[in-house]
N, C-alpha and C positions, 0 to 999 in steps of 0.2 A: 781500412777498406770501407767503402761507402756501399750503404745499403741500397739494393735498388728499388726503384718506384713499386708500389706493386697498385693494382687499380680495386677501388673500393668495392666493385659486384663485376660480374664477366655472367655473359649469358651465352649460350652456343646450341645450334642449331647444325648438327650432321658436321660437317668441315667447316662452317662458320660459325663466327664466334664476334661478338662486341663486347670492348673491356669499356668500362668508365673511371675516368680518372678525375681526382680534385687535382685543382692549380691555385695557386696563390697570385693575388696580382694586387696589386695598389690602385685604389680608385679614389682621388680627395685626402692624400693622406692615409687610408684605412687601407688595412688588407682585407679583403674578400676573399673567400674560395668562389672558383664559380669549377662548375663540373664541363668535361669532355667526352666526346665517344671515341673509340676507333672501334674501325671494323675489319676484320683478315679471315682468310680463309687458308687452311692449312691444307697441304698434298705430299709426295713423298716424293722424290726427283727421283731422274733414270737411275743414283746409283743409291736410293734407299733411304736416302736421307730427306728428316723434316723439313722445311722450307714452307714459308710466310708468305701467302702474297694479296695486295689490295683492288685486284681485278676480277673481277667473277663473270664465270658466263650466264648466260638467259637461266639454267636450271638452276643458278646461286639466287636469283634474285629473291625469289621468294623466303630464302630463306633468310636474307639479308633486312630483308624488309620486318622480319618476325625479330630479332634479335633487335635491331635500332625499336620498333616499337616497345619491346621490353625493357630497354636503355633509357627509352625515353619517361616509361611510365616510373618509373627508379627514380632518376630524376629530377622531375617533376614533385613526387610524393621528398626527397632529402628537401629541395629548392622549400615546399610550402614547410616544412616543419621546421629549417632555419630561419628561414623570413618570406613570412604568407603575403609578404607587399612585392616580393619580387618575382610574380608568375606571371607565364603565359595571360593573358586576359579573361581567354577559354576554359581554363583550369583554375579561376579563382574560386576560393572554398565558399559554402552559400551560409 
């Protein structure tokens, strides 16, 4: 049986939630990790049951916005402490 992926931090915000995931990819020969976000918002459907979805209304946003910020600042902080030459420009360490 194969184990499944699980994402290295998840942040959530009321029924929103962002997981971050490492992926492995070949660049030049070398494997990299570089990191992903997803972001869902959980609800219960008419007959009770959990259910996932990637659309949110106007009252999601904000919360949407606070989680990807969280995601991002996560990151950013893994990105600089693997390799401080592959950051954002804005977020280079001084």
């Amino acid at each position: 049986m194969m184990d499944a992926k699980r994402p290295t931090t998840q942040f959530r915000a009321g029924p929103v939630s962002c997981a971050v995931w490492e992926n492995q990819i070949d660049v030049d020969g070398q494997t990299r990790t570089v990191l992903k976000a997803t972001v869902a918002r959980r609800y219960k459907d008419k007959s009770g049951a959990w259910q996932s979805t990637h659309s949110f209304s106007l009252a999601d946003i904000p919360l949407v916005v606070h989680v990807l910020k969280k995601a991002f600042e996560a990151m950013v902080q893994t990105s600089a402490a693997e390799d401080p030459t592959n950051m954002p420009p804005e977020q280079e360490p001084e």
